[in-house]
C-alpha positions in Angstrom: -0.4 11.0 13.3 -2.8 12.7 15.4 -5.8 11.0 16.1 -8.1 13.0 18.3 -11.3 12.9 17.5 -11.9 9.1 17.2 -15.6 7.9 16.9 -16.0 5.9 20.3 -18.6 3.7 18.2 -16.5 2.5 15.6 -13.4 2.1 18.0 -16.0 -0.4 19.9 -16.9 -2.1 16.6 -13.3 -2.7 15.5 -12.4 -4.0 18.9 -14.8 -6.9 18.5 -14.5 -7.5 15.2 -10.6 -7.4 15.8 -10.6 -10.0 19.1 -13.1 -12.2 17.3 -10.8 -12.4 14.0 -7.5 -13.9 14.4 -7.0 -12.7 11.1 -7.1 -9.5 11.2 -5.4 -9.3 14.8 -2.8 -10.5 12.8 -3.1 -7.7 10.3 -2.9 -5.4 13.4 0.2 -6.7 14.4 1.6 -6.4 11.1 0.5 -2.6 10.8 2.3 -1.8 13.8 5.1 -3.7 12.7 5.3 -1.1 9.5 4.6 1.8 11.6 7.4 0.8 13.9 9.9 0.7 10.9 8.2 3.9 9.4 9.3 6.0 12.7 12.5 5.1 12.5 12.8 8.0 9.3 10.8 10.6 11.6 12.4 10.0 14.6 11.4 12.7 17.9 14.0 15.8 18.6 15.2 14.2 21.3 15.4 10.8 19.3 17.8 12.7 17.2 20.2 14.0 19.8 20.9 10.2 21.1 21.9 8.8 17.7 18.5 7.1 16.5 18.5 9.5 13.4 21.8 11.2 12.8 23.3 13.1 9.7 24.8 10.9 6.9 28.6 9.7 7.6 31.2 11.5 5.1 34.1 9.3 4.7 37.1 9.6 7.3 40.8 9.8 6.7 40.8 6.3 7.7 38.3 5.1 5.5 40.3 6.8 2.0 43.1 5.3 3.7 42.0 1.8 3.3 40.7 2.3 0.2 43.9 3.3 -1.3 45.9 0.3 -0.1 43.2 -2.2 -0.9 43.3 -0.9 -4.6 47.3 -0.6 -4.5 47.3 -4.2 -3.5 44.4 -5.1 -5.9 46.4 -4.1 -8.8 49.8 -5.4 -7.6 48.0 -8.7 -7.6 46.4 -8.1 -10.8 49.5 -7.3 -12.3 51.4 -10.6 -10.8 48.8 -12.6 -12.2 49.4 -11.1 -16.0 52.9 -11.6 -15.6 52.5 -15.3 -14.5 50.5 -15.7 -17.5 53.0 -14.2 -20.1 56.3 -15.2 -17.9 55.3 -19.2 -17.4 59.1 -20.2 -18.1 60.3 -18.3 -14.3 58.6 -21.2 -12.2 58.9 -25.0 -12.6 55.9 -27.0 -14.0 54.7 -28.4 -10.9 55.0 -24.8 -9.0 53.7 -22.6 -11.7 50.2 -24.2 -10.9 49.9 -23.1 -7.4 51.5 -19.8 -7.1 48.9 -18.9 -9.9 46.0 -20.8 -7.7 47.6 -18.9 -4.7 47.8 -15.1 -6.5 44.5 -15.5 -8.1 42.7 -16.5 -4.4 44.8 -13.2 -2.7 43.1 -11.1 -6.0 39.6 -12.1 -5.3 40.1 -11.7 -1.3 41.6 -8.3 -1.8 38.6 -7.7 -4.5 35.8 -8.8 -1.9 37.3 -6.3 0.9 37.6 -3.5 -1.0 33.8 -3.8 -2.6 32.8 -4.3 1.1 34.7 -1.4 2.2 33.2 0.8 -0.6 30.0 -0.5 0.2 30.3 0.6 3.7 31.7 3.8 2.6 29.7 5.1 0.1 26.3 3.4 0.3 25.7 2.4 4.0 27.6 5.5 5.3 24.9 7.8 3.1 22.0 5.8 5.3 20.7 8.2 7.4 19.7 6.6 10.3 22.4 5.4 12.4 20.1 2.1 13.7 20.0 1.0 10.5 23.4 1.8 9.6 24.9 -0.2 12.4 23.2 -2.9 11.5 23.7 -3.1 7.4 27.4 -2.9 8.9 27.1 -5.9 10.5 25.4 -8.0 7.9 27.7 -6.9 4.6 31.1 -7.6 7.4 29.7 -11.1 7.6 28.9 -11.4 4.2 32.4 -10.2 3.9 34.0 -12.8 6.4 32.5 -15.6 4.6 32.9 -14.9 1.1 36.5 -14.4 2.4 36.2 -17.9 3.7 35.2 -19.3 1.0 37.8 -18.2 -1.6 40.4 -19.0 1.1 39.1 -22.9 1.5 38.4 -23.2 -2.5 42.5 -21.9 -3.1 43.4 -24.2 -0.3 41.4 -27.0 -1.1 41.3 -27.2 -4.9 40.0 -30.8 -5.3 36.3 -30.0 -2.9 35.3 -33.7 -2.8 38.5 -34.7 -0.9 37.7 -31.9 1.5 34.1 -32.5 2.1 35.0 -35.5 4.8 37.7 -33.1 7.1 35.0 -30.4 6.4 31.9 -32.3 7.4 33.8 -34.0 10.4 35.1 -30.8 11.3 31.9 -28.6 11.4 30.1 -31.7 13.5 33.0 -31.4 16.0 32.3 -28.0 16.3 28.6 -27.5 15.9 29.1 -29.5 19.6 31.8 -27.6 20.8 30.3 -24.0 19.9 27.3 -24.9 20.6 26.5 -21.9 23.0 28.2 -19.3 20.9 25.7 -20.8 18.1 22.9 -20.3 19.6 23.8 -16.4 20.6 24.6 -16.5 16.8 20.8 -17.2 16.1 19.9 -14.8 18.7 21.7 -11.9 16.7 19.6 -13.4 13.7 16.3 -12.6 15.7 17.4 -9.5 17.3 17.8 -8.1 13.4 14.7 -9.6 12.2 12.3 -8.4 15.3 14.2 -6.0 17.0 12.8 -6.2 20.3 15.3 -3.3 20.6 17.9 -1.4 18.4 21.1 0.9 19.9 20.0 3.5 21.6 17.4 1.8 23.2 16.6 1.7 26.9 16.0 -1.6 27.6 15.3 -4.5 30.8 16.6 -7.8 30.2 15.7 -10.4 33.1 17.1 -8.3 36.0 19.8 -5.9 33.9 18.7 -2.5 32.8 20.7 -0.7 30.7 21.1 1.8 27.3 22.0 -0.7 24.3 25.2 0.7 22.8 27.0 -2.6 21.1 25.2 -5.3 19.6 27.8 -7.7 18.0 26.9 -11.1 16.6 27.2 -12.9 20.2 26.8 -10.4 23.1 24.4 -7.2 23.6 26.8 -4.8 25.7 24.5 -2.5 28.0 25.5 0.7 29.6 23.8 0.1 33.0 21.6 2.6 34.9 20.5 2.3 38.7 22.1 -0.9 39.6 23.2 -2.5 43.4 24.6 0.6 44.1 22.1 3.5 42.7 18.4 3.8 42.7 16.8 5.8 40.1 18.0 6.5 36.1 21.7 7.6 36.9 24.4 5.8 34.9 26.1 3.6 37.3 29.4 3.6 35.1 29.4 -0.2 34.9 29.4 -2.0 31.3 27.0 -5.2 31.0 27.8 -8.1 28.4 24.6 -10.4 27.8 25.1 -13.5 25.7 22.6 -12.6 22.3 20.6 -16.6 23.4 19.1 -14.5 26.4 16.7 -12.7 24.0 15.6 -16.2 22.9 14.5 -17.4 26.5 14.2 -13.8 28.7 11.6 -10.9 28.8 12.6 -7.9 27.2 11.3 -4.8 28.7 11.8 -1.6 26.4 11.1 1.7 27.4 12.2 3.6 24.3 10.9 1.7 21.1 11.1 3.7 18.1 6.9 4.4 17.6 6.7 6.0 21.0 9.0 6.4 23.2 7.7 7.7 26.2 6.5 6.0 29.6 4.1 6.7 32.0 5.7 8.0 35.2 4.1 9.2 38.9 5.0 10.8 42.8 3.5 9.9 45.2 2.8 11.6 48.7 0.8 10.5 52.1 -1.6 13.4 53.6 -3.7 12.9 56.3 -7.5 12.8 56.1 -8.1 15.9 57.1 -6.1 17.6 54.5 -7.8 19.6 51.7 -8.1 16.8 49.2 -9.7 19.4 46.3 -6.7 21.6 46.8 -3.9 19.2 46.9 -5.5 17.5 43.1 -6.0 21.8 42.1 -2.0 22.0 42.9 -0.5 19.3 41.9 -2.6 19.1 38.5 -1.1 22.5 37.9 2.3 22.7 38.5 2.5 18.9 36.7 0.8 20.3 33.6 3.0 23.8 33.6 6.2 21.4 33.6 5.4 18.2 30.6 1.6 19.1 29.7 3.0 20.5 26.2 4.4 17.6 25.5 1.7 15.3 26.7 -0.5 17.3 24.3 1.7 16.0 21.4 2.5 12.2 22.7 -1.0 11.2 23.7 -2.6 11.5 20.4 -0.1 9.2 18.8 -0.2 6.9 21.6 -4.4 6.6 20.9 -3.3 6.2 17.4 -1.5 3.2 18.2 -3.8 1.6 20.7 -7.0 2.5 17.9 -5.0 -0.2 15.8 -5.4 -3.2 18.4 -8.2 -4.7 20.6 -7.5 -2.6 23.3 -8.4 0.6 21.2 -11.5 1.5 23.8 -8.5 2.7 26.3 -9.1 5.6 28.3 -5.9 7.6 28.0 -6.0 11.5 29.0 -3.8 14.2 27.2 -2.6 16.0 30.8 -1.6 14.7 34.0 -3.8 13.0 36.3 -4.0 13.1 40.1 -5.5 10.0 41.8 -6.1 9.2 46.1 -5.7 6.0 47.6 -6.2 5.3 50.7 -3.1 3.9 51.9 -2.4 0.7 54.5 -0.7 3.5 57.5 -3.6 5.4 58.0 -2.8 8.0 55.4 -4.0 9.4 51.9 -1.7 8.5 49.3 -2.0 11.2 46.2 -0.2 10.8 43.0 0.3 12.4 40.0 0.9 10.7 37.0 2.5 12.0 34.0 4.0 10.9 30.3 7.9 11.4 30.0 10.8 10.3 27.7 12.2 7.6 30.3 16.3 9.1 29.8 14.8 12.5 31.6 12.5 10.4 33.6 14.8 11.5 36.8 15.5 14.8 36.0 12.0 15.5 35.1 10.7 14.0 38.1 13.3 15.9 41.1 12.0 18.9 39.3 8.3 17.9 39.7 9.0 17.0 43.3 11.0 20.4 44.1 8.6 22.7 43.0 5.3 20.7 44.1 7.2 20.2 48.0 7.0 23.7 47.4 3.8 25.0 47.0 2.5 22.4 49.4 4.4 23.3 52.1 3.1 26.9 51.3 -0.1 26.0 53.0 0.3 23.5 56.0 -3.5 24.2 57.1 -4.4 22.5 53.8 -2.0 20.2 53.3 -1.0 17.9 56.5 2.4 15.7 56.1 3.5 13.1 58.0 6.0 14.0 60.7 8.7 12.6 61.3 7.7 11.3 64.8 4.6 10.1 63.3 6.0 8.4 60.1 
């Protein structure tokens, strides 16, 4: 995917043409749709060590161990069902009927679990990708659940026009009473077919931040960083439920999306004016590009890449960290270098850039003048 190189001329030309055509701004959008679901197969290293792209699932102990007792009771029913058809004389006329109606909906209930368990055994579990794999769980268990249904209400309900009136009585009763829980229904719906964010993800919802690790088909659970009692990344150990209908109505902020998954982070600093402004860039541009420029090298091209497939291609984005000055509302210089960083190291990388660049500041207080602390 690199992308260096790019003729600033035709970037400009494909910009217009781009923002003047709705057509092909959609065709954009679609590309980066496809290159989003391509990078899910090629996830990053560090993708890999937080369960975006993990090694194919062997099956458990558990797993055989269902499968064995689903078949067991498959054929048990099988075989009651053969000898109902060659024993007829055991049961009365009027019960023979529906103990075969009865045996004959447990065979096909017990047949729909264990396809679906084999399914999720042997075909999903062989998916390499564990975003994907969570999800193709959750569609074929509610495939599952209402094919289930299904055979349950046709065994119950043999004659279906003298159920239609409870049933179509019933389901208005409750398409009022679940009304909520249906809506966060259809928000599961969306979150598979956009996927604003997958598990794994590091995501802002409204005023929650958190690392998705349970979407179900009516909550997103979120394992919350920072919080009302931290500042920064860190975990704050507290578990966040969101009702799925949020995504429907709220911003979603992600900072880990599968095509690039990196932000932009900075530190800041006040100097005085009469600090050496040339040496204070000359340092901090150093020690900034010693600690991440490697991987800047690597990010930015794809992230050009990206941006050379929408109408804001013409983007200035530079492959090492930058230092800017500002001159700030107390009377002081404020410097910052900014930097590209995955966002779950975004803390550690940053106490490490502010250790070592305190450091070689401080090294030369006739260059570089701090605030004190009776002057802050």
């Amino acid at each position: 995917m690199g992308a260096q190189g790019i003729n600033l001329r035709e970037q400009e030309h494909r910009s217009e043409q781009t923002a003047d055509d709705p057509q092909q701004l959609a065709q954009a959008s679609e590309q980066l749709t496809r290159m989003e679901q391509a990078a899910q197969a090629s996830s990053d290293p560090r993708d890999i060590k937080e369960c975006r792209a993990t090694k194919r699932q062997p099956a458990s102990h558990a797993d055989k161990l269902w499968l064995l007792t689903l078949g067991g009771m498959l054929l048990v029913l099988l075989g009651a069902h053969f000898f109902l058809n060659w024993q007829e004389e055991i049961l009365s006329e009027k019960m023979l009927p529906r103990i075969r109606n009865y045996v004959r909906g447990a065979t096909l209930v017990t047949g729909i679990l264990l396809v679906a368990r084999l399914l999720e055994v042997f075909a999903i579990g062989r998916v390499g990708n564990a975003v994907n794999r969570y999800n193709l769980k959750r569609i074929l268990r509610l495939i599952m659940v209402l094919a289930a249904g299904f055979t349950v209400v046709s065994v119950l309900f043999v004659n279906w026009y003298a159920a239609l009136v409870p049933l179509g009585l019933a389901s208005l009763i409750l398409g009022v009473a679940l009304q909520a829980p249906l809506s966060s229904f259809l928000g599961w719906i969306y979150l598979l077919v956009r996927a604003p964010f997958r598990v794994g993800d590091r995501i802002k919802i409204g005023d929650l931040r958190g690392d998705v690790i349970d979407v179900s088909y009516l909550d997103t659970t979120l394992w919350e960083f920072g919080g009302d009692y931290l500042s920064g990344d860190h975990p704050s150990g507290r578990v966040i439920r969101i009702p799925n209908v949020n995504v429907l109505t709220t911003p979603i902020v992600n900072y880990s999306w599968p095509l690039f998954p990196y932000i932009w982070n900075e530190i800041k600093f006040h100097v005085a004016y009469e600090s050496d402004i040339q040496f204070i860039a000359e340092t901090m541009q150093r020690i900034t590009e010693a600690e991440v420029g490697a991987d800047m090298a690597k990010k930015v091209p794809v992230y050009r890449e990206i941006l050379a497939k929408t109408p804001v291609d013409q983007l200035d984005v530079k492959e090492k960290p930058v230092v800017v000055f500002r001159v700030s509302d107390n009377t002081w210089v404020e410097v910052k270098v900014r930097y590209l960083v995955h966002p779950k190291e975004a803390g550690r990388v940053k106490t490490q850039l502010i250790q070592k660049l305190l450091q070689a500041l401080n090294a030369q207080p006739e260059k570089v003048l701090f605030p004190k602390s009776n002057m802050r």
